[in-house]
N, C-alpha and C positions, 0 to 999 in steps of 0.2 A: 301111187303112194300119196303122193299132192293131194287127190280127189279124195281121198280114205281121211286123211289127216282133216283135212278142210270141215269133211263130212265129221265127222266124231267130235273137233270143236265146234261145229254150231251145233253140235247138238247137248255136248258138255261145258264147255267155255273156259278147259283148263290151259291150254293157251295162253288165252287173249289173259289169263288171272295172272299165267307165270310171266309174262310179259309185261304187265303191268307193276306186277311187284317188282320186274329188274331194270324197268326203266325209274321205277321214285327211288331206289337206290343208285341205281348212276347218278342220277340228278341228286341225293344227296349227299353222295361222294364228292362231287363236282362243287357244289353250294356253297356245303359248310367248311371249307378251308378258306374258299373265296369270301365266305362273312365273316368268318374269322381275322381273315387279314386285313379287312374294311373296318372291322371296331377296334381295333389296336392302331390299325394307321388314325382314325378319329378321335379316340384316345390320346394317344402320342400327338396331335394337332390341338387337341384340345387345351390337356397339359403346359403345351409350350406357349400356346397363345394366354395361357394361367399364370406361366413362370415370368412370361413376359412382362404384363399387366403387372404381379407381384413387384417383379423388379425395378420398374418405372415408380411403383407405391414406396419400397425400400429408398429408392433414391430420394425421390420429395420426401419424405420424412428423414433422413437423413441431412439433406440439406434444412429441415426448418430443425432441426437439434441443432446445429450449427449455429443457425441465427440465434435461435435462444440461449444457450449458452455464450456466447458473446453478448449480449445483453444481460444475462443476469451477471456478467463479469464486471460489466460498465457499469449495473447498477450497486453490487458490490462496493466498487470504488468508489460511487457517489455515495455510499452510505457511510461509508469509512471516511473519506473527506467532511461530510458533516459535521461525523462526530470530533472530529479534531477542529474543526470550525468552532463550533459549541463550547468545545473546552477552550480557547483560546480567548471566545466571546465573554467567556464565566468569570472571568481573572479579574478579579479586582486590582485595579492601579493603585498603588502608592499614592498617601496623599500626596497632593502636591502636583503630580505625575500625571499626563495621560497616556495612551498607548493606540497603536496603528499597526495592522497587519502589514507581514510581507510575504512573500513568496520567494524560496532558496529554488535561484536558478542555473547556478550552480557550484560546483565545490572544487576545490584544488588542496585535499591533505594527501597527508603521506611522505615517505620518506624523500623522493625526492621534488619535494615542492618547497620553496625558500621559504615561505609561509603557510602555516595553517589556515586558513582565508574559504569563507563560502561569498558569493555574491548573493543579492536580492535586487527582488524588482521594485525600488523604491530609493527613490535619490533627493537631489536638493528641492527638485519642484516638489515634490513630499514633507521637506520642510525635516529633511534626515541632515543632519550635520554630523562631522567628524565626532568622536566619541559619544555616539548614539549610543545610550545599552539597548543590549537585544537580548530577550527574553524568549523561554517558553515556559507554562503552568509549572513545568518541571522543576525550573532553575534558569539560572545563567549561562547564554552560551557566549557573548565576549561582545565587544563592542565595534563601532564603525572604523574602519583605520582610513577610507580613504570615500567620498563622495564624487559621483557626474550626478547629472541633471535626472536621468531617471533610472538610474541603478548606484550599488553602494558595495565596498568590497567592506567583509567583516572581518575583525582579527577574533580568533575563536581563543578562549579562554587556555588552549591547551597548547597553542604555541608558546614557544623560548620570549621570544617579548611581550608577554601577557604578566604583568604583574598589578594582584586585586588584595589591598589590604580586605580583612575577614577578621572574626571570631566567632569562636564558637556557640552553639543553640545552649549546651548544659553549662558550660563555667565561664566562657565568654573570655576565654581566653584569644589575644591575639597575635596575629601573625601575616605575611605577607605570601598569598596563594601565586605560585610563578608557573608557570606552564613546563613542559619538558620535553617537547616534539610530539610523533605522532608514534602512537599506542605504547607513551609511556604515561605512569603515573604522575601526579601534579604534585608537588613537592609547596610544604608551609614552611616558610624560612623565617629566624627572628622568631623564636616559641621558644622561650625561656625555659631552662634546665627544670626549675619548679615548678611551672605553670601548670594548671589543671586540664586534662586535655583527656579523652577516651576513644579508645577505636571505636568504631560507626558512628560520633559522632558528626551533625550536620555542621557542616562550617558556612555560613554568613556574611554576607556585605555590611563592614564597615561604616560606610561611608564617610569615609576619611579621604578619599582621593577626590569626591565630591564628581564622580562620575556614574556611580553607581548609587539609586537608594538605599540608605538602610536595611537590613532584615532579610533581603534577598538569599535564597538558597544557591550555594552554588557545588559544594561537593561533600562527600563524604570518607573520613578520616578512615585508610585501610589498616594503619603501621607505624608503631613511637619506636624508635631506638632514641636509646640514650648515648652519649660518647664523652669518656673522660677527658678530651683533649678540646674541647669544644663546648662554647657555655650557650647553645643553643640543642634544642631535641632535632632529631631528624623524622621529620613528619611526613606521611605520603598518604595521600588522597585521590580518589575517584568520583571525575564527574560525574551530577545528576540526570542529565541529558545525553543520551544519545547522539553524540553531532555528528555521525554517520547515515540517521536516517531521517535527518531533518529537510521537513519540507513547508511547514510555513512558518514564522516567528513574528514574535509582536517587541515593537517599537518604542522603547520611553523616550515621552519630550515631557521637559518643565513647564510647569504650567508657568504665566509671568506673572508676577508679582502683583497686584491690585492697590494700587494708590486712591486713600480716603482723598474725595473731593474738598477744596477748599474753602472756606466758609464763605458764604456767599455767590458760589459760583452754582450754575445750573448743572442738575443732576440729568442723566439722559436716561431717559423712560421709553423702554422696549415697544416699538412699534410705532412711536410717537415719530 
C-alpha cells in the first residue's frame, strides 16, 4: 500500500499538494495569534513610553504656568503700586507746604484698640514731628500723635480724640469734625441751628487749629438732624479715605519762613 501510494504521488503529486497546503495553515494558525500578541504588546509599550513622555511634558509645563503666574502676580502688584506712587507724586502741596512719602507699616483700629493709630516708616530723622498732617490725594487721614527716630505712630481722623476744626466746600459753614471710634460715623459738633449746611456736601480744613492747611478735603456730610432742645444741628459725616486699606501716605512740613537780607549784608549765590 506504501509502494502504491508513494507510486501514484510521484507520479500525481496530490500528496506532497495536500501536505503542503496543511502545513501553511498550521503555521498560520500558529503565527497569526503569536503576531497578534507581539503588535498589541508593542503597541501597549509604545503607548505607555507615549503616556509617559506626555506626562513628564504635562508636568514641566505645569510647573512653568506656576512660575508665570506668580510673576505676572508680582508684576501686577508692581503696577498697582506705581500707579498709587504716581498719584501721590501728582499732589500738589499747599503753598507754603512741602510733602514726603511714607509707608503704613502698620495699624491697630477697631474696637478693641485704645486708639485709632496706624504706624509709618518715617520718624524724627525724617524731620516728622508730632502733629505731622498726613495725607492722601484723597483727603485727610489725621495727624502724628507720637515720633521715634525712624517710625511715627498716627492718630487717624476717626478716633474719639481727633478733633479738626472744618467748613464747608458750598456755604462754608463751620464746625468742629470729632472722631467717634471705629466704623462709626464722624460727627460736626458747634453747626449752628441756621447755618447753611447740605448732605454730601465736602467738609474742609479750617485752618484755625494751625495744624492742618487750609482747604483740605476731609469728609463728607451723610445726615442734619435738627433738635428743639439743642441750639446746635446734629451733623454726621463719612471719611474721604479709606483708612482701612491704606498703604502709603504723604507727609506735610512747613516750609520756613525766608528772611529779606539786610542791607548791606552779602547775599549767598548758589554754587558760589
Amino acid at each position: 500500500m506504501y509502494l502504491s501510494l508513494y507510486t501514484w504521488n510521484a507520479r500525481t503529486g496530490v500528496l506532497d499538494g495536500l501536505a503542503s497546503r496543511t502545513g501553511l495553515e498550521f503555521v498560520g494558525w500558529v503565527i497569526k495569534p503569536g503576531r497578534w500578541v507581539a503588535d498589541q504588546a508593542t503597541t501597549t509599550w509604545n503607548r505607555y513610553l507615549y503616556l509617559v513622555g506626555l506626562r513628564q511634558e504635562n508636568d514641566l509645563l505645569r510647573e512653568r504656568l506656576d512660575t508665570l503666574t506668580l510673576e505676572l502676580a508680582s508684576k501686577r502688584e508692581l503696577a498697582t503700586e506705581a500707579l498709587r506712587l504716581r498719584t501721590l507724586l501728582d499732589f500738589p502741596a499747599p503753598p507754603g507746604w512741602t510733602y514726603s512719602g511714607a509707608r503704613v507699616i502698620a495699624q491697630r483700629m477697631g474696637p478693641n484698640s485704645a486708639l485709632e493709630t496706624i504706624v509709618i516708616d518715617k520718624g524724627a530723622l525724617a524731620s516728622v514731628v508730632v502733629n505731622t498732617p498726613v495725607i492722601t490725594p484723597a483727603g485727610v487721614v489725621g495727624r502724628v500723635l507720637r515720633n521715634g527716630l525712624t517710625a511715627s505712630n498716627v492718630l487717624l481722623l476717626t478716633d474719639q480724640n481727633s478733633k479738626i476744626p472744618v467748613l464747608g466746600r458750598n456755604h462754608r459753614s463751620t464746625g468742629i469734625l470729632t472722631g467717634a471710634g471705629a466704623d462709626n460715623l464722624l460727627e460736626v459738633r458747634y453747626v449752628p441751628l441756621n447755618a447753611p449746611i447740605d448732605v454730601g456736601e465736602t467738609l474742609l480744613t479750617s485752618g484755625l487749629a494751625e495744624i492742618y492747611p487750609k482747604g483740605l478735603p476731609l469728609a463728607r456730610v451723610t445726615a442734619i438732624e435738627r433738635s428743639e432742645i439743642s441750639l446746635f444741628l446734629t451733623v454726621r459725616a463719612e471719611p474721604l479715605v479709606s483708612l482701612r486699606d491704606l498703604e502709603e501716605v504723604l507727609l506735610l512740613h512747613t516750609q520756613p519762613a525766608r528772611t529779606p537780607p539786610m542791607d548791606g549784608a552779602p547775599v549767598a549765590v548758589p554754587g558760589s
